[in-house]
C-alpha positions in Angstrom: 27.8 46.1 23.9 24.7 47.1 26.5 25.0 44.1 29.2 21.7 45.9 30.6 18.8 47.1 29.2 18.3 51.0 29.0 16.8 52.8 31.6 13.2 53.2 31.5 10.2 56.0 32.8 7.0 55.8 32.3 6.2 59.5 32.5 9.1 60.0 30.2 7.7 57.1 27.9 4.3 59.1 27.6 5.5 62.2 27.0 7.4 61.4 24.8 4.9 59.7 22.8 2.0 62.7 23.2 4.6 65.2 22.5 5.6 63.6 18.8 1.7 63.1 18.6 0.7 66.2 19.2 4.3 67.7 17.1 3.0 66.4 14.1 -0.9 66.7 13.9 -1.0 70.2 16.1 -4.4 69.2 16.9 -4.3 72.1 19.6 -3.5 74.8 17.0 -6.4 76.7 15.5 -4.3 79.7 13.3 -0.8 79.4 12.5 0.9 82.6 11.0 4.1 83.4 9.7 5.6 87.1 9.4 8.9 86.7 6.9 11.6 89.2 6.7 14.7 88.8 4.3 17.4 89.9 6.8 20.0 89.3 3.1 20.1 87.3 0.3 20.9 83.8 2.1 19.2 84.7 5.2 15.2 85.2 6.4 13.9 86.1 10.1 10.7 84.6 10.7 8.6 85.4 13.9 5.8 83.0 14.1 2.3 83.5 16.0 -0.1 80.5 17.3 -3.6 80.1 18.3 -3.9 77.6 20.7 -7.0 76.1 21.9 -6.8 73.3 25.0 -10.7 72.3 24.5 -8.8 69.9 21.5 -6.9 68.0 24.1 -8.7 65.3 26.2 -8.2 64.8 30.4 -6.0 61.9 29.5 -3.3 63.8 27.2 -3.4 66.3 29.8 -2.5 64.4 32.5 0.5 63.1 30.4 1.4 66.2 29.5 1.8 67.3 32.8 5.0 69.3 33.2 5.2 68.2 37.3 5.6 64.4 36.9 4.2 64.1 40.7 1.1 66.0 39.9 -2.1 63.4 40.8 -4.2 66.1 39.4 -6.9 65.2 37.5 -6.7 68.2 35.6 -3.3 69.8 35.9 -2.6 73.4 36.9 0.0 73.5 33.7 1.5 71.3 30.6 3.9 70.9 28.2 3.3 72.4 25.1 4.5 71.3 21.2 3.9 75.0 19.2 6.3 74.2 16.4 9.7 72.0 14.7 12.7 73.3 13.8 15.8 71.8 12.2 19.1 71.0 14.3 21.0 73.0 12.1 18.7 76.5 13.0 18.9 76.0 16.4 19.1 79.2 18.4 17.5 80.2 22.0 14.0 80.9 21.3 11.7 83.1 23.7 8.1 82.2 23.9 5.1 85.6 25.1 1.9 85.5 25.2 -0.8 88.1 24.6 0.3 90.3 27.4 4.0 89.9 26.9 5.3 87.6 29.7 8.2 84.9 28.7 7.2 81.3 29.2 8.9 78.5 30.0 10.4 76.4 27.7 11.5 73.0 28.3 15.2 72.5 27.4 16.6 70.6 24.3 18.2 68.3 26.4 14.7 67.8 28.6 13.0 67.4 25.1 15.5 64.8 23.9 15.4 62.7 26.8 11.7 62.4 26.6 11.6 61.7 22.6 14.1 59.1 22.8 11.9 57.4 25.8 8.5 57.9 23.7 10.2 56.2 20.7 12.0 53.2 22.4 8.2 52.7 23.5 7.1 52.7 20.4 9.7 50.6 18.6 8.8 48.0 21.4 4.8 48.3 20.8 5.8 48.1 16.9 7.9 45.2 17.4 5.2 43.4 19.8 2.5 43.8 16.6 4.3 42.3 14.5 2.9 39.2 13.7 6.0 37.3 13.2 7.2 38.5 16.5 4.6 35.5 18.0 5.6 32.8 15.5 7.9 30.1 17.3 11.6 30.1 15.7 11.2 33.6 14.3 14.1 35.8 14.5 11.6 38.5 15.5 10.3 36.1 18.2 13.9 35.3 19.2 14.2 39.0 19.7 11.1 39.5 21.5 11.9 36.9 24.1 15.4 35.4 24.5 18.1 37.7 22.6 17.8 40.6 25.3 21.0 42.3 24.4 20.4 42.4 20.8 17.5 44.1 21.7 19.0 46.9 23.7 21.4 47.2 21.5 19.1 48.7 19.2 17.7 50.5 21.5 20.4 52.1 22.8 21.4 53.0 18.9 18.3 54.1 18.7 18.8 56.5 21.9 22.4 57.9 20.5 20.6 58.7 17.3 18.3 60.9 18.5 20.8 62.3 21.1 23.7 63.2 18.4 21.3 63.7 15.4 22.1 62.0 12.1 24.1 63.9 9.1 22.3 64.2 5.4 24.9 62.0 3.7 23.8 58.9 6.3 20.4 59.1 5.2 21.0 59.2 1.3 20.5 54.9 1.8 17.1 55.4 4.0 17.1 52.1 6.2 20.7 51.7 5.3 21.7 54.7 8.0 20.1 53.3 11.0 22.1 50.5 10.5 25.2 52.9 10.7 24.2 53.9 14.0 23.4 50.4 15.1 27.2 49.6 14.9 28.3 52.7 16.1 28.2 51.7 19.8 30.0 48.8 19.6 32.7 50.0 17.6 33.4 53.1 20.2 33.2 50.2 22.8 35.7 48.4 21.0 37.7 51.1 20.8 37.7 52.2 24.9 38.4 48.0 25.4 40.9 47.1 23.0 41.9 44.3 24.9 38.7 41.8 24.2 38.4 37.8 24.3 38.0 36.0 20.7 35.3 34.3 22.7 33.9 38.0 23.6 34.3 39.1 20.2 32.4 36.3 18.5 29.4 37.0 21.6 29.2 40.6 20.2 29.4 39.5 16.6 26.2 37.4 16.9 24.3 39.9 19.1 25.1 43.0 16.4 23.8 40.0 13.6 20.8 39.0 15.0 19.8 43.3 15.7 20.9 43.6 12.3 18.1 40.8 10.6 16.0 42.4 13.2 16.1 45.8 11.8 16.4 44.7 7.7 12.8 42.9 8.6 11.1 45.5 10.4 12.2 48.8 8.6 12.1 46.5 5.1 10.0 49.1 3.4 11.7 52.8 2.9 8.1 54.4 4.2 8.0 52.6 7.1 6.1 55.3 9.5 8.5 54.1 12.6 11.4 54.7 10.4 9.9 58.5 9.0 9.2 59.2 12.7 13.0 58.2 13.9 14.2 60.3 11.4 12.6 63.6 12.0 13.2 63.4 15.7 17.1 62.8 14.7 17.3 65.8 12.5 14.9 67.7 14.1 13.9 69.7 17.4 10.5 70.3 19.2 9.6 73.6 20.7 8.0 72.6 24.1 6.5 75.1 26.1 4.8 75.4 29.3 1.3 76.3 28.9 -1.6 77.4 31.9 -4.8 75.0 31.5 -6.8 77.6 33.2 -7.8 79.1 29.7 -8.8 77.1 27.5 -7.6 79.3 24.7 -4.5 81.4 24.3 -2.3 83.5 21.7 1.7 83.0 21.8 4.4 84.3 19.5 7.8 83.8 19.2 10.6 84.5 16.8 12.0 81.7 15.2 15.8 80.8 14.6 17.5 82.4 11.1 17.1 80.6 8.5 19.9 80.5 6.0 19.2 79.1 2.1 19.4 75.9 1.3 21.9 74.5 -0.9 20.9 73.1 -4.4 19.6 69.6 -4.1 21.6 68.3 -7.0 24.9 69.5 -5.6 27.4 67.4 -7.6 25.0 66.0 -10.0 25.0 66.5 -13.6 22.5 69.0 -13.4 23.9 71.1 -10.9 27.4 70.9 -13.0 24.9 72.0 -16.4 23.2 74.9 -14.4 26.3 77.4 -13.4 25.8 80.6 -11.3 27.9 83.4 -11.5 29.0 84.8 -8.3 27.5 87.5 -6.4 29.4 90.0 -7.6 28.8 89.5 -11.4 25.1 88.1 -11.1 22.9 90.6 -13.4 19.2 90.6 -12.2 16.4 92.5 -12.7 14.7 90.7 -10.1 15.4 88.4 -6.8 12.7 85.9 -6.4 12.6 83.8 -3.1 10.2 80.6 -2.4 9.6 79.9 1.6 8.7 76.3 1.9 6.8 74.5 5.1 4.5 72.5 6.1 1.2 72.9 7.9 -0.5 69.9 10.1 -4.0 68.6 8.9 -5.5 69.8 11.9 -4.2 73.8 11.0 -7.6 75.2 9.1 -6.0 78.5 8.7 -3.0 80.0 7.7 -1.3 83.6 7.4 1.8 84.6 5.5 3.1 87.7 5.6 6.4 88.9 3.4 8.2 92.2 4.8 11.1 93.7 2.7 12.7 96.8 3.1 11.1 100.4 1.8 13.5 100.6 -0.9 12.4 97.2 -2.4 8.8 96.6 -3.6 7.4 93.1 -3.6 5.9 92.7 -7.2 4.5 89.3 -6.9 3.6 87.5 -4.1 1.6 83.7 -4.4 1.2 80.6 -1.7 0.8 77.2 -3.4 -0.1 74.3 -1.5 -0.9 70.5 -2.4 -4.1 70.4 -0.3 -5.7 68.3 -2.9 -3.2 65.5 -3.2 -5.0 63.5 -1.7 -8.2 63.6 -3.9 -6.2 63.8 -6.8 -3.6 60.9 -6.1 -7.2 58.3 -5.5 -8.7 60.0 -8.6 -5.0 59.0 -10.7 -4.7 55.9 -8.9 -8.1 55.3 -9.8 -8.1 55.8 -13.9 -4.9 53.5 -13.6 -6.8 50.5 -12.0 -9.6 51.1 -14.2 -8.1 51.4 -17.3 -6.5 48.2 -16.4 -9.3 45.9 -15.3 -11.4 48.1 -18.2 -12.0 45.3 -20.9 -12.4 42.9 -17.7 -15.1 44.8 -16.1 -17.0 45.6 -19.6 -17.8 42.0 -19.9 -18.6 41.2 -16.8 -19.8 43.7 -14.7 -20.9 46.5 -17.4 -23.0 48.1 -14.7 -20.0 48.4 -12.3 -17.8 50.0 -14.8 -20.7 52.7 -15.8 -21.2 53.6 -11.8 -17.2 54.0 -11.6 -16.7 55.9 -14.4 -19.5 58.0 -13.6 -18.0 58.5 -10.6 -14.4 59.5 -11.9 -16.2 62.4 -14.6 -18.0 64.3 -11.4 -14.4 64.2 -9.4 -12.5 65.6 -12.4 -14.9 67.7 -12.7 -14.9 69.0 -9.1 -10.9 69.2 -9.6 -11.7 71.5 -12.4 -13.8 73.9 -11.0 -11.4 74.0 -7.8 -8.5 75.1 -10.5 -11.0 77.1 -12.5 -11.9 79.4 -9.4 -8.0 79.9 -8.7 -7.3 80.7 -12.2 -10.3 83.5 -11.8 -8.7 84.8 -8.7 -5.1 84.5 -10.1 -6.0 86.6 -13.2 -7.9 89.2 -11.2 -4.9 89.7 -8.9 -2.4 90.0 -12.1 -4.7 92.8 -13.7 -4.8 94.8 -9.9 -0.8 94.3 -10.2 -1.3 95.8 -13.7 -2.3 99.4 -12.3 0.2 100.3 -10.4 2.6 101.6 -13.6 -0.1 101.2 -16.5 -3.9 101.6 -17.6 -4.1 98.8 -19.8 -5.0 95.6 -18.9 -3.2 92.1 -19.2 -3.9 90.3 -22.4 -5.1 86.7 -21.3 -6.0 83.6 -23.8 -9.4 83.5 -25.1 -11.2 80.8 -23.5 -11.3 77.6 -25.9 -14.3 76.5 -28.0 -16.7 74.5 -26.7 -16.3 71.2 -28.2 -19.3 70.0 -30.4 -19.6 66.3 -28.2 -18.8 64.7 -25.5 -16.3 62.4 -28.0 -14.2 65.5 -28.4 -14.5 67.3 -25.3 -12.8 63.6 -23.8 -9.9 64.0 -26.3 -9.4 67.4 -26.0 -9.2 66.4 -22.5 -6.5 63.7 -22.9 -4.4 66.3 -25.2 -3.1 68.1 -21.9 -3.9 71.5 -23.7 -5.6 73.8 -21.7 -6.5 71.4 -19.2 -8.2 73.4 -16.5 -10.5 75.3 -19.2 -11.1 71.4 -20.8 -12.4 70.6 -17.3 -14.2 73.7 -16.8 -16.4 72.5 -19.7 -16.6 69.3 -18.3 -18.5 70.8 -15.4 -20.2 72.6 -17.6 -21.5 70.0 -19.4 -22.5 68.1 -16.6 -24.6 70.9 -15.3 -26.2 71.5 -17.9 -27.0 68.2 -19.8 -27.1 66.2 -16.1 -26.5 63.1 -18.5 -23.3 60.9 -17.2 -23.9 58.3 -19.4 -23.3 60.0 -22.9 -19.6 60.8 -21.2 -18.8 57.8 -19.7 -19.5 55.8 -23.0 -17.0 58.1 -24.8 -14.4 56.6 -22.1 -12.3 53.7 -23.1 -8.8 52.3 -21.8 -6.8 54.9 -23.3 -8.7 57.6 -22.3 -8.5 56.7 -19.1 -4.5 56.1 -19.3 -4.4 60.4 -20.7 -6.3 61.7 -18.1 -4.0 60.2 -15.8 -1.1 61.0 -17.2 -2.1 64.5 -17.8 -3.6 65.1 -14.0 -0.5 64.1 -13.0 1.9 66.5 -15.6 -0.4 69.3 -14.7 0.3 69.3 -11.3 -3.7 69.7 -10.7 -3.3 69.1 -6.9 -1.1 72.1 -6.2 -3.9 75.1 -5.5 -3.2 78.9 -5.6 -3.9 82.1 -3.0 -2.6 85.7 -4.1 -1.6 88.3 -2.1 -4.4 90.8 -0.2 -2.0 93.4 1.5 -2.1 96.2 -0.7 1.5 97.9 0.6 4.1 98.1 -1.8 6.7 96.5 0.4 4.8 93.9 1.8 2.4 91.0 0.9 0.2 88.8 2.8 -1.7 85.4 1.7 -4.7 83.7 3.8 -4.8 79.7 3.5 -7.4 77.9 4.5 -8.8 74.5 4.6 -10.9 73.0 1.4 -12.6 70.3 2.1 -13.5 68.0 -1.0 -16.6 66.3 -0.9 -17.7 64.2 1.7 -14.5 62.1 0.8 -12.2 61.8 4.3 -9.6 63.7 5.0 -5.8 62.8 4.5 -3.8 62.4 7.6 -0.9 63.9 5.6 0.2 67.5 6.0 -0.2 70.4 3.8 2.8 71.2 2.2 2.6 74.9 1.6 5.3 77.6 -0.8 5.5 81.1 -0.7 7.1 83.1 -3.8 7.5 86.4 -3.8 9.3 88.4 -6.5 11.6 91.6 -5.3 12.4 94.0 -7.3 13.7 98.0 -6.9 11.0 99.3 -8.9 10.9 103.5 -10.1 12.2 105.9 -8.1 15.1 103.6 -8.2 18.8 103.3 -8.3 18.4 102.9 -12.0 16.8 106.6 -12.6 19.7 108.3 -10.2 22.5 106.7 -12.4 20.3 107.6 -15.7 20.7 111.2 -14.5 24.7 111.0 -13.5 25.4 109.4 -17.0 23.3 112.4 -19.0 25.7 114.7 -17.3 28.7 112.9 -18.1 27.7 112.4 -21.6 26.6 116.6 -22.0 29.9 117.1 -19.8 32.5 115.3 -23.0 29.6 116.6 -25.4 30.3 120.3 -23.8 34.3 120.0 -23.8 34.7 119.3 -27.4 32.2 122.8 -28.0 34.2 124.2 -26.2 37.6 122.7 -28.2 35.7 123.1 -31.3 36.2 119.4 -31.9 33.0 119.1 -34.6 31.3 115.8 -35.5 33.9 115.3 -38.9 36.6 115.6 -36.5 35.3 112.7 -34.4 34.6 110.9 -37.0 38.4 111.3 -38.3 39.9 110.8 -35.0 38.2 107.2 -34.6 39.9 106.4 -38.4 43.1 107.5 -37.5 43.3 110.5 -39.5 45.2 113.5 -38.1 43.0 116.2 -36.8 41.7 119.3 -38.9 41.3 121.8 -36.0 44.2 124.5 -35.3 44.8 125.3 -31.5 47.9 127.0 -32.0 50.4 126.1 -29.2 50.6 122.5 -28.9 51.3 123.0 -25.0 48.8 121.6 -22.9 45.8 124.4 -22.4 45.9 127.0 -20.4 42.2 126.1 -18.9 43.2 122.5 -18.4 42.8 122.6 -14.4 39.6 123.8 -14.8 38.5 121.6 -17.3 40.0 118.6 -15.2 37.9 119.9 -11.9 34.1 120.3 -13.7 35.2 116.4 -15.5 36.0 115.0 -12.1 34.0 117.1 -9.5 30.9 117.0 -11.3 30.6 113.1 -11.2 31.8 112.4 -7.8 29.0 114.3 -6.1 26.7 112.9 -8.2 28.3 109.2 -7.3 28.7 110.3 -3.7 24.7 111.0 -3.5 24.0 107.5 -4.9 22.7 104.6 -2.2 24.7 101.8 -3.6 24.5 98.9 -0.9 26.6 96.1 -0.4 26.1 93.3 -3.4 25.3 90.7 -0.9 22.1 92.3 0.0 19.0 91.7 -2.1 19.1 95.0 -3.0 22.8 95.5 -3.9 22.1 92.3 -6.2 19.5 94.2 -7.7 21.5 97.2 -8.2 24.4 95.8 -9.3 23.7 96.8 -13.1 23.4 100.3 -12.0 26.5 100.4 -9.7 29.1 99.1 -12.6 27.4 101.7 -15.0 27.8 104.5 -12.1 31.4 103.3 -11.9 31.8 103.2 -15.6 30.9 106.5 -16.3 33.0 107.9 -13.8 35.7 106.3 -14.8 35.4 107.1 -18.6 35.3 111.1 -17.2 38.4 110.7 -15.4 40.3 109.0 -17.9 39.0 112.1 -19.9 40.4 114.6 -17.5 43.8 112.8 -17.4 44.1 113.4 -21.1 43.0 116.9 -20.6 45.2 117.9 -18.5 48.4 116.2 -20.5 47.8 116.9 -23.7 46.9 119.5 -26.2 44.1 120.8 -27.6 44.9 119.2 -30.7 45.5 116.0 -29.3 42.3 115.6 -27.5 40.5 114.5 -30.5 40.8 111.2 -30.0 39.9 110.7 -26.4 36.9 112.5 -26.9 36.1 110.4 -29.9 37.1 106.9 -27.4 34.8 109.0 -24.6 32.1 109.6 -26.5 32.0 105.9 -27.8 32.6 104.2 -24.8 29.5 106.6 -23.1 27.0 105.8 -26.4 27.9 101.7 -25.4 26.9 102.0 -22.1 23.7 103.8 -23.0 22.8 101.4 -25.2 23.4 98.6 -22.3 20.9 100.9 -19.9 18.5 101.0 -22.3 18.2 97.6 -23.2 18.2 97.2 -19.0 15.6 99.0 -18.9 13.4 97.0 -21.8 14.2 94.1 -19.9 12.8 95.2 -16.8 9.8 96.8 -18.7 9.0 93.3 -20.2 9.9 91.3 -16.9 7.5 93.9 -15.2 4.8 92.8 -17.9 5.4 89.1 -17.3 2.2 87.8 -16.8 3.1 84.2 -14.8 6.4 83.7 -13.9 8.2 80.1 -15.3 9.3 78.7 -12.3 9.2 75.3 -10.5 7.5 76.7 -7.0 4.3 77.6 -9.8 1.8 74.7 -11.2 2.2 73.4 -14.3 -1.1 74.0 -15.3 -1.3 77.6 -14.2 1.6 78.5 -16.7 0.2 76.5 -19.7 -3.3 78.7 -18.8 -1.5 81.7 -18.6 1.4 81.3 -21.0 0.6 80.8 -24.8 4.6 79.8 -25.5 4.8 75.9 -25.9 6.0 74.1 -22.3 9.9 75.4 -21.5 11.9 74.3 -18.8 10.7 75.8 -15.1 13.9 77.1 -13.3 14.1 77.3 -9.8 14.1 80.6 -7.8 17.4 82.9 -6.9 17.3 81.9 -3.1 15.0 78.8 -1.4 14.0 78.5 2.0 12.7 76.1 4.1 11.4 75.2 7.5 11.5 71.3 7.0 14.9 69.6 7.6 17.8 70.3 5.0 18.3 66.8 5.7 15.3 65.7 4.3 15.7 67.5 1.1 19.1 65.9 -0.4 
């Protein structure tokens, strides 16, 4: 139990506090761009490069950010930096250049900690101290504030430890519930160092943990308490500090950013996990290894890069960044059908007027949200048909556009239907640009109306927007983000939460075509032997029912030719097998090629199972292993040619059916009724795995 309260330092207190501050918004950060290289299958490299621009930051955050605590500057010769967050588990060293090269300084994880854990004990003080219950007389909180000292350093001194040791996911399954955790973990180590305590010590301790405990169930009461959200990313995550010169105001850095593995399935040991079964590596069949790279990028970030880089052999055949940078807008505009549609009947007889102006005002924001989706549905199709001519001349087959509704009745069904929502919209703008006349929609409006626009804005994932890939190399793609605003409507404060999904595949000249051409010469190699034994089709067909052959070699000794025979079955296929690239099958492109590898190893197997009967039995006998050859060979072809349909139709698929892609781009795209989105082969994520269970 702290008998004193926690060491304290002012400069430590504010940097602390401007580096979270400036951690979370990046207000100094003009471009962010991310270059993202699949080292394996479970493991990206990302190298990460940063505009900075200083003008953003005013004297007084420089002065805090100081990196030489005695500096009485008014303008400091050099500060400390935020560029970026990584999670505890990634951390690696990390070297920082600039433009011309030269490594700068980075402030230590330890540094960083110690000044974090300050800034928030600052804060938890300045959050307590506006509380208003903290001022009422005979209120715990007040109690806290002013007489129970010790209950007060206790939590901050839990609060200290937490950020020093980090927290693990399974603590923060209960939210407020694992700060508490931490909260008694101090005096129980305590307890354990002093075994030997007083009752009358015990009991003191007792009521100092009870009255922190009340302390914290009031203030962190609701699960999205912003103290509480902040605590936790500084306990399962690390800042990258760096020590920046003020004498330009502007300045480019890049540095290459710790591994990042895949992250494991967030309903490990649910039902749904145990319902969706992988097979392992080694007998996983694709035709093609999609990846989704998840971040986040800070409301001050107007522009965004992201560049995919695979390996020559590999071909990236779809490449998309989604990002919810309307969820703001379109959260108000749900939020806002729901409180009308509830005070709907209210407001008609009172306040007809006011209803009319609202409603009015919710038809020209759909239809803004409609044009927004329209214009990326445009873009999307344009990139799908540019994809189209790289292996054919014909174009993609998209859905007709739907008829224009005769009135505005049915348009506002049609609407509430769900189907085809963003085209429904689209004709909503339409409407209103060409008719200008709210009122004939809004009177077409009533409660339940209102309830299936929201329910369908919300199923359609309307708030999710789309950019395609620009870079026109095979085995790369690139997507530009930037800032939309909407309207004159403010800004969120909230960040951008941005997904890249690419699609890799080993595309022609492939791995495929090099075993297509070793299994033709193993088929024409059996297909030549029995010519050469004069082992005819009726003979085949009798050996495979058993009936005794119809040939006549003569001597029933094995044949004189046998060695040769035996060296053209197995010679033949091993240098075709030893010219074959077959990776490892914990590579993306060993996973690719797998199908290819087991029919390479197949057919080579069936040719020297061949030549072991060759060269033990007669010609006579040979019938039959021909007859098993020649089967066995005609089921694998079929198996590589319906491999290769597959890929043909997967290389035709127009929108791919996965949960990284809007709803309402699939249903625009897709003419199937609504299936079940699967997730993607391998998920990666620069937010805390913490966060995500």
């Amino acid at each position: 139990m702290p008998s004193s309260p926690p060491p304290s330092d002012p400069y430590g207190e504010a940097l602390g506090l401007n580096l979270l501050a400036l951690a979370l918004r990046l207000d100094h950060v003009d471009r962010l761009s991310d270059s993202l290289h699949l080292v394996d299958s479970t493991h990206m490299r990302r190298s990460v490069a940063v505009d900075i621009n200083l003008a953003s930051l005013t004297d007084a955050q420089r002065r805090t950010l100081r990196s030489v605590p005695h500096d009485s500057a008014a303008r400091p010769k050099t500060i400390w930096l935020p560029l970026g967050r990584h999670a505890r588990q990634d951390l690696a060293p990390i070297q920082v250049r600039d433009a011309g090269g030269s490594v700068l300084t980075t402030l230590t994880q330890r540094a960083t900690v110690w000044a974090l854990g300050l800034g928030l004990r600052r804060a938890f003080m300045i959050w307590l101290d506006s509380n208003p219950d903290a001022h009422k007389p005979d209120h715990p909180l007040q109690e806290l504030r002013h007489n129970q000292y010790r209950s007060s350093w206790l939590i901050e001194a839990a609060m200290t430890n937490l950020i020093d040791n980090g927290s693990s996911p399974e603590q923060k399954k209960q939210r407020q519930n694992w700060f508490w955790h931490w909260l008694q973990r101090e005096p129980e180590r305590a307890r354990e160092r002093a075994p030997q305590i007083s009752g009358a010590a015990e009991a003191g301790s007792s009521k100092i943990r009870k009255i922190a405990e009340g302390a914290i169930q009031q203030l962190f009461e609701s699960p999205d308490n912003p103290l509480l959200s902040l605590l936790e990313m500084v306990s399962s995550e690390h800042l990258l500090v760096v020590e920046v010169d003020t004498e330009h105001d502007h300045a480019f850095l890049r540095y290459d950013a710790p591994v990042l593995p895949a992250l494991e399935s967030v309903t490990h040991g649910s039902r749904q996990a145990r319902r969706r079964w992988r097979p392992p590596s080694w007998a996983s069949l694709e035709h093609e290894f999609t990846i989704t790279y998840a971040t986040v990028i800070p409301r001050a970030v107007n522009s965004y890069h992201a560049t995919v880089e695979v390996s020559e052999e590999l071909r990236v055949r779809r490449l998309l960044m989604i990002s919810d940078n309307d969820a703001h807008p379109v959260r108000l505009l749900v939020g806002d059908l729901r409180a009308l549609a509830a005070q709907y009947e209210v407001l008609k007889r009172t306040a007809p007027a006011v209803l009319e102006l609202e409603l009015e005002a919710i038809v020209s924001r759909a239809a803004e949200i409609g044009r927004r989706r329209h214009r990326d549905l445009r873009a999307y199709q344009a990139y799908l048909a540019s994809c189209y001519l790289t292996f054919t001349h014909r174009a993609p087959l998209f859905r007709n556009p739907p008829a224009q509704p005769a009135s505005a009745e049915e348009l506002c069904a049609e609407i509430g239907q769900g189907q085809r929502l963003v085209e429904r919209l689209r004709q909503l703008a339409d409407m209103l640009e060409t008719t200008g006349n709210l009122k004939d929609l809004t009177k077409k409006l009533d409660e339940a109306r209102l309830k299936e626009w929201a329910a369908q804005f919300v199923t359609a994932e309307l708030e999710r927007d789309v950019y395609v890939d620009n870079d026109p190399r095979e085995s790369a793609g690139h997507s530009h983000w930037s800032r939309r605003a909407f309207g004159s409507s403010l800004q969120s404060a909230e960040p951008v939460k941005a997904t890249v999904y690419a699609t890799l595949v080993d595309d022609p000249p492939s791995l495929a075509a090099s075993v297509g051409r070793l299994l033709f010469a193993v088929v024409a190699l059996v297909v030549a032997l029995s010519a050469l034994l004069g082992i005819g089709p009726s003979d085949l067909y009798g050996a495979l029912r058993g009936a005794p052959p119809a040939i006549n070699a003569g001597d029933p000794t094995p044949l004189g030719t046998a060695d040769a025979l035996v060296t053209i079955l197995l010679l033949v296929p091993g240098l075709l097998l030893s010219r074959l690239d077959i990776p490892s099958h914990r590579t993306v492109l060993g996973r690719l090629r797998l199908f290819s590898r087991y029919v390479a190893y197949g057919a080579v197997s069936v040719s020297a199972v061949l030549a072991l009967a060759v060269s033990t039995r007669s010609a006579r006998e040979l019938a039959v292993p021909v007859a098993i050859a020649l089967v066995l060979l005609a089921i694998v072809v079929v198996f590589v040619l319906v491999d290769g349909t597959i890929k043909a139709y997967k290389r035709r698929s127009r929108v791919p059916n996965k949960t990284a892609i809007p709803r309402w781009l699939i249903d625009e795209i897709r003419s199937s009724p609504r299936r079940r989105r699967r997730r993607t082969a391998a998920e990666f994520s620069t937010v805390s795995r913490s966060s995500l269970v």
